[in-house]
N, C-alpha and C positions, 0 to 999 in steps of 0.2 A: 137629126140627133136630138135626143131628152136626157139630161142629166136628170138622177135622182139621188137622193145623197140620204143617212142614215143618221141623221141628228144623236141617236143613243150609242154609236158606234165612235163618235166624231170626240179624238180626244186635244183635238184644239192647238195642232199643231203648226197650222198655219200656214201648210206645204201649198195647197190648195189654193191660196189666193200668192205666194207668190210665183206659181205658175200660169192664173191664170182671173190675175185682178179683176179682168170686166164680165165675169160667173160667178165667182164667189169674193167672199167677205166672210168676216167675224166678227159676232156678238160680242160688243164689251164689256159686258159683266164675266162671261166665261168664256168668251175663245169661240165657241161654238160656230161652225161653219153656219154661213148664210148665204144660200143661193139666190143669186141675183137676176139670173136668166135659165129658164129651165129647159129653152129651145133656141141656145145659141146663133151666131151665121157661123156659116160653112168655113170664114177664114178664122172662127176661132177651133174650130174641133181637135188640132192637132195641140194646143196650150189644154185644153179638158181632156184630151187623152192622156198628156203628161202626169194633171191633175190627178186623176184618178191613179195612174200607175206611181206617181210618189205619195201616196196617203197611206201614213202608214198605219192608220184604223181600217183602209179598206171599206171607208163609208160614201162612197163616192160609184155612181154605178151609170151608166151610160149604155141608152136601148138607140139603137143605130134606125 
């Protein structure tokens, strides 16, 4: 799995890290998603799928 996420997309809502704290994070000057791991282990895939599927930018993109 590789996460890639759309930083122009990304309107800083924070869904992302609490579904899956140890991938993402956010900048604190703006929120801005920051990927922390861009090729997780295998027992987090199901908390980055969640990820992605509550982003509600839709900046969040995962190539299997």
């Amino acid at each position: 799995m590789k996460v890639v996420i759309d930083e122009e997309k990304c309107v800083a809502a924070g869904q992302c890290v609490a579904a899956a704290a140890d991938v993402f994070d956010q900048r604190e000057e703006d929120g801005v998603v920051v990927l922390l791991n861009e090729n997780p282990p295998t027992e987090l895939a199901d908390d980055v799928r969640n990820a992605a599927a509550v982003c509600p930018a839709l900046a969040i993109h995962i190539k299997e």
